[in-house]
C-alpha positions as CSV (number, residue, x, y, z in Angstrom):
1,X,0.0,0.0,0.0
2,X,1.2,3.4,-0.5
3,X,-0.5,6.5,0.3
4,X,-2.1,8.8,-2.1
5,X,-4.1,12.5,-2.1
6,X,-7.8,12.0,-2.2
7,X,-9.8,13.9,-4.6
8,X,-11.4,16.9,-2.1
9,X,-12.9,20.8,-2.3
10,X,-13.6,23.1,0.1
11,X,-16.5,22.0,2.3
12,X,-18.5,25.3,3.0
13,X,-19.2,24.7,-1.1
14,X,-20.5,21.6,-0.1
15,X,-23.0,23.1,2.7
16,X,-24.2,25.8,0.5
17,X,-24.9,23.3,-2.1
18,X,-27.0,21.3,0.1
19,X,-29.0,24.0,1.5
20,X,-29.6,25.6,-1.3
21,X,-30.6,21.6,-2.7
22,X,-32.6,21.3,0.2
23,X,-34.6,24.7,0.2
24,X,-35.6,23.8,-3.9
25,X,-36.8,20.3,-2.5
26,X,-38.9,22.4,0.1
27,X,-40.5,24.6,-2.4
28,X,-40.9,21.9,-5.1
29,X,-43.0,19.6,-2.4
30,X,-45.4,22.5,-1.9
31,X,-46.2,22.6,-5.5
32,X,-49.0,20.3,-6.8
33,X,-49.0,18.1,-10.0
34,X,-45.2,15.9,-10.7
35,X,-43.2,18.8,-8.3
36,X,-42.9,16.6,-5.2
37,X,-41.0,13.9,-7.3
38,X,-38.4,16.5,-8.1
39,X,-38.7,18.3,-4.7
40,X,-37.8,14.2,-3.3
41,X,-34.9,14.5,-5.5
42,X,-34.0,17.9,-4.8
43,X,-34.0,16.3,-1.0
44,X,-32.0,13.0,-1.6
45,X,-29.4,15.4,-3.6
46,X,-28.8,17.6,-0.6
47,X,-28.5,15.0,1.5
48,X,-26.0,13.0,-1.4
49,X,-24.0,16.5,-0.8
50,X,-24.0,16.5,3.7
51,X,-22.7,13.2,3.2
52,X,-19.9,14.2,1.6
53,X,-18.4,16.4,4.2
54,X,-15.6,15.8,6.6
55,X,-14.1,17.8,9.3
56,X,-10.3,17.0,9.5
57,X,-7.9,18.2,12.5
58,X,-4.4,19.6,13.1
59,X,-2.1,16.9,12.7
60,X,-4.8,14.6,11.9
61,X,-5.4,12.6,8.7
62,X,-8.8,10.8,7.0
63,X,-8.3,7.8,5.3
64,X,-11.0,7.3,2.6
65,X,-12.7,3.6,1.4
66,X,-15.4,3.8,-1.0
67,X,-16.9,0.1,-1.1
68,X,-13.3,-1.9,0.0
69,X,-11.4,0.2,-2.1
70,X,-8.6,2.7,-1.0
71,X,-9.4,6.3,-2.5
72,X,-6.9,8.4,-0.8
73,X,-6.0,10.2,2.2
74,X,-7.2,13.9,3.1
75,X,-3.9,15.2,5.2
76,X,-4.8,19.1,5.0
77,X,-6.9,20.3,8.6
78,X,-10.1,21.8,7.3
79,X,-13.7,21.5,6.4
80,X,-13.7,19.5,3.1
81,X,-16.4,17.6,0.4
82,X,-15.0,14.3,-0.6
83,X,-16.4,11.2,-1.7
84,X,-19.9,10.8,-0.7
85,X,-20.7,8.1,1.2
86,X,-17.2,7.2,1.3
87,X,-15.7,5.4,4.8
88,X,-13.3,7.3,7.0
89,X,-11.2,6.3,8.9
90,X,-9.1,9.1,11.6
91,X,-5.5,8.5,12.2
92,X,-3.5,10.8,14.3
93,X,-0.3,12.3,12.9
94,X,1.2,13.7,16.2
95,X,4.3,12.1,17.9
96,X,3.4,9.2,20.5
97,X,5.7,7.9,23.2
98,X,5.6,4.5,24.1
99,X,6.7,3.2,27.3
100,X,8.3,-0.2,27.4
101,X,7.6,-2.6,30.8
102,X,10.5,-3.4,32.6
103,X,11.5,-6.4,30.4
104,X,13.9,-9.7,32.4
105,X,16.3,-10.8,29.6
106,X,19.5,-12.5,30.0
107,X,22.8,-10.6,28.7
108,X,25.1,-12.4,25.9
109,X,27.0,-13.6,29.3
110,X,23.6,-15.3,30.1
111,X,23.3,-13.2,33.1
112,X,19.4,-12.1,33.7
113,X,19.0,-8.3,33.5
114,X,16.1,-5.7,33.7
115,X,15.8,-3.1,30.8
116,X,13.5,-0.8,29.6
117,X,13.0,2.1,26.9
118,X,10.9,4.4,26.0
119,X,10.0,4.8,22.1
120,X,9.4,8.4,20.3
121,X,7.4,7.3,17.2
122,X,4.8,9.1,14.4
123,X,2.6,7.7,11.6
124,X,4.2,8.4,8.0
125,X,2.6,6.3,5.7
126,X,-1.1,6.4,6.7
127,X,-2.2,4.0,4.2
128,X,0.4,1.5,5.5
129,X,-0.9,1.9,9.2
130,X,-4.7,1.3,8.4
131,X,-4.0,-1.4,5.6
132,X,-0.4,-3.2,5.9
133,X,-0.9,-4.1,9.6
134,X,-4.7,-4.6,12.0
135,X,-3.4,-2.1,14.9
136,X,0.0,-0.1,14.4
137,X,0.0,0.3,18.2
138,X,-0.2,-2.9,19.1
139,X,2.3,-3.5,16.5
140,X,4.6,-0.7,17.6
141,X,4.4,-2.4,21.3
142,X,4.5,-5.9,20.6
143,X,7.8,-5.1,17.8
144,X,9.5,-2.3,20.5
145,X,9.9,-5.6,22.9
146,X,11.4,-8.0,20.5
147,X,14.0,-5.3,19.1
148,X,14.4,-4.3,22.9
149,X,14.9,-8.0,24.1
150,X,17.6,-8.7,20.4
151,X,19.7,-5.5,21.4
152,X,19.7,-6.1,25.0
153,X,20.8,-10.1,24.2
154,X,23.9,-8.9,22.3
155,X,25.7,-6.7,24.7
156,X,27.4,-7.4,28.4
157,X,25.8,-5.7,31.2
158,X,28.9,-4.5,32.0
159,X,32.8,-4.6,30.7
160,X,35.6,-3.3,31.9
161,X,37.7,-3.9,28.4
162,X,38.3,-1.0,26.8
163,X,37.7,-1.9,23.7
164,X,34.3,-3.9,24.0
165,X,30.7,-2.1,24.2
166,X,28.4,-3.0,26.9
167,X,24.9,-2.0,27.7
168,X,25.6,0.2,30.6
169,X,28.6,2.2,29.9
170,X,27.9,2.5,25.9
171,X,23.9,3.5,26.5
172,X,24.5,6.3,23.6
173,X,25.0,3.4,20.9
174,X,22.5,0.8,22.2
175,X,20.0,3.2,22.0
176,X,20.7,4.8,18.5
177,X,21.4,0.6,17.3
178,X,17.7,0.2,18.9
179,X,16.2,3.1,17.0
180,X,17.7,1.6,13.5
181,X,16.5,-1.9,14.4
182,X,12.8,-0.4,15.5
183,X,13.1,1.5,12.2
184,X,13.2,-1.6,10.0
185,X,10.9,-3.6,11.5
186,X,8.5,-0.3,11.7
187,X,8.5,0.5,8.4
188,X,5.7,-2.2,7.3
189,X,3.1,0.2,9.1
190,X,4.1,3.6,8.1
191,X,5.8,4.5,11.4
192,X,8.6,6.5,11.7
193,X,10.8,5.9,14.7
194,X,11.7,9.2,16.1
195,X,14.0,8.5,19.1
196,X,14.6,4.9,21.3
197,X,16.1,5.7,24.8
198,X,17.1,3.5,27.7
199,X,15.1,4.1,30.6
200,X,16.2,1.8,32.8
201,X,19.3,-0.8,33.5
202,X,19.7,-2.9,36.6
203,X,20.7,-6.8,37.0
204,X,17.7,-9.0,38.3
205,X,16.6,-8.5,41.6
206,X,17.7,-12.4,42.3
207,X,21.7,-11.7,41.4
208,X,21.7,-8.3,42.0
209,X,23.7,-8.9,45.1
210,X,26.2,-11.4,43.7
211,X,26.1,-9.3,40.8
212,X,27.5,-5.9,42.7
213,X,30.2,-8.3,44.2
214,X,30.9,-9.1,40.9
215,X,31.0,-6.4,39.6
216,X,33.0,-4.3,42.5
217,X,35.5,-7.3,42.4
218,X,36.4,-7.1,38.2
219,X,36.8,-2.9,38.9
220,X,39.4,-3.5,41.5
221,X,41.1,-5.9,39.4
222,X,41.1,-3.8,36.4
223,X,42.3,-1.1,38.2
224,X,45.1,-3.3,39.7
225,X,46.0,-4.2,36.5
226,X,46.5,-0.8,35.4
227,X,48.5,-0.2,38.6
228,X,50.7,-2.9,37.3
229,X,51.1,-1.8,33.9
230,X,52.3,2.1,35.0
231,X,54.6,1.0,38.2
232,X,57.0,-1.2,35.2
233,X,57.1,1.4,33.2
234,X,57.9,3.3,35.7
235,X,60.8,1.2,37.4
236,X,61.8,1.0,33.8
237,X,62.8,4.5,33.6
238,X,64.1,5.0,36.7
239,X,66.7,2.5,36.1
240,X,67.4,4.1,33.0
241,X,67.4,7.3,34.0
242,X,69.6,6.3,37.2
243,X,72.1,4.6,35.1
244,X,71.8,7.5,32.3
245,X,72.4,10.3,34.4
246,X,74.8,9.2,37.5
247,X,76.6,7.1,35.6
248,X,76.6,4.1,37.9
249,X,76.6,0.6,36.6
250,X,74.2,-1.6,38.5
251,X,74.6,-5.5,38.1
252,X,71.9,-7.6,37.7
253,X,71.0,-8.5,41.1
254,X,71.3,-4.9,42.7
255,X,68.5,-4.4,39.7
256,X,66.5,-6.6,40.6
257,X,66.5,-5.5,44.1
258,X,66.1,-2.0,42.9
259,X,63.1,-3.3,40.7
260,X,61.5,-5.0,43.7
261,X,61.8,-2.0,45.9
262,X,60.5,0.5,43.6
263,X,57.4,-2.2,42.8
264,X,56.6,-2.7,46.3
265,X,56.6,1.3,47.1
266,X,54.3,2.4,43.7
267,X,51.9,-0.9,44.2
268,X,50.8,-1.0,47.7
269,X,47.9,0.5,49.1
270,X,50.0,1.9,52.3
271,X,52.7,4.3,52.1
272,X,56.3,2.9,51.8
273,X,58.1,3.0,55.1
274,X,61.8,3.6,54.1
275,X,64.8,1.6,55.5
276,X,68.2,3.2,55.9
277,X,71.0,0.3,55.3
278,X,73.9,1.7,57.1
279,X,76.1,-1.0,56.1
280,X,77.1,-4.7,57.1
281,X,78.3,-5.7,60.6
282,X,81.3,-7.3,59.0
């Protein structure tokens, strides 16, 4: 189905038509001899010409069926004649927000989470939405969910790599692959999909504590990690610099000692506690 302009005038023609229709049939039936027949006419013609009119909205279209068969869409707000005894059906144009429930779906770890979003969405295609599909909200609703529960399923809950995407620290992304995904599947009933934001995130109420342990315990060894990683480049330097600049040759083991030294004082939580050696007893 695609949408098309229905064939329309300006509806106060319409109403002047029909009154003035209707006042001949008045005046005709007064008359004696065949006038009544024509002042019937007169009558049925007027009301042939009410039928025809149709109030349409701001942001509001009327779709038009004239005995099963699509005969265009009014889009313009106004008073206006169309088809006579043509259906109609109202559709609203104006944006719609849809508010998903708070959906339990496990991540692509398999660990259950809670996720919700809320959908920004508008009719397009207004022959699409009354013909392609039997209720576009439903439709919207029922297609929000399965894009919502196929994004969510693709994504950790959480990752600490830096070079992964997960659904909590890389919301901005989820939600704009969301609105692409809600787009295509959408685009059956006319529906444009405007915005798709998260609204809410949390592990299952059933892990949630585990979870937080979980998740507390990968932070403090990620961060360790990166402890790690600065503290050797850093004893690195030193010796280099130390050997660069003073000029002193250290062997292998006094390295090593120096290396273990430096380690212990950049990596541990407390602050180093420094011991003067004053030399050996013999």
């Amino acid at each position: 189905m695609k949408e098309t302009g229905a064939w329309k005038l300006n509806g106060f023609v319409a109403l002047l038509v029909a009154f003035v229709l209707a006042g001949l049939g008045a005046y005709a039936l007064t008359l004696a001899s065949f006038f009544p027949i024509i002042g019937v006419l007169f009558i049925a013609a007027a009301v042939i010409a009410l039928s025809s009119i149709t109030v349409v909205q701001p942001n509001q279209a009327t779709v038009l069926t004239f005995f099963g068969e699509y005969k265009g869409t009014v889009r313009q707000d106004g008073i206006w004649m169309v088809l006579p005894f043509s259906a109609r059906k109202k559709l609203s144009l104006r944006v719609r927000n849809f508010n998903s429930a708070k959906l339990k779906v496990n991540d692509v770890e398999g660990n259950p989470i809670e996720i919700a979003a809320v959908i920004v969405f508008k009719v397009v295609e207004t022959a699409k939405a009354s013909f392609e599909v039997d209720n576009y909200g439903e439709f919207v609703e029922i297609q929000s969910e399965a894009a919502l529960r196929h994004v969510a399923s693709k994504y950790p809950y959480d990752n600490f790599k830096e070079d992964g995407m997960s659904l909590r620290g890389n919301s901005d992304e989820v939600s704009a692959e969301l609105a692409l995904e809600l787009q295509a599947r959408l685009a059956v009933a006319g529906v444009e999909v405007i915005e798709a934001r998260l609204t809410h995130l949390a592990y299952s109420t059933e892990i949630a504590g585990a979870m937080l342990q979980r998740q507390q315990a990968s932070a403090i060894i990620a961060a360790r990690q990166k402890i790690v990683e600065g503290a050797v480049g850093m004893v690195k330097d030193a010796l280099e610099q130390l050997e660069r600049e003073s000029g002193v040759a250290l062997d292998p083991e006094r390295k090593a000692a120096m290396a273990n030294n430096l380690m212990v004082a950049i990596v541990s939580d407390r602050s180093a506690q420094p011991v003067i050696n004053t030399g050996s007893l013999y």
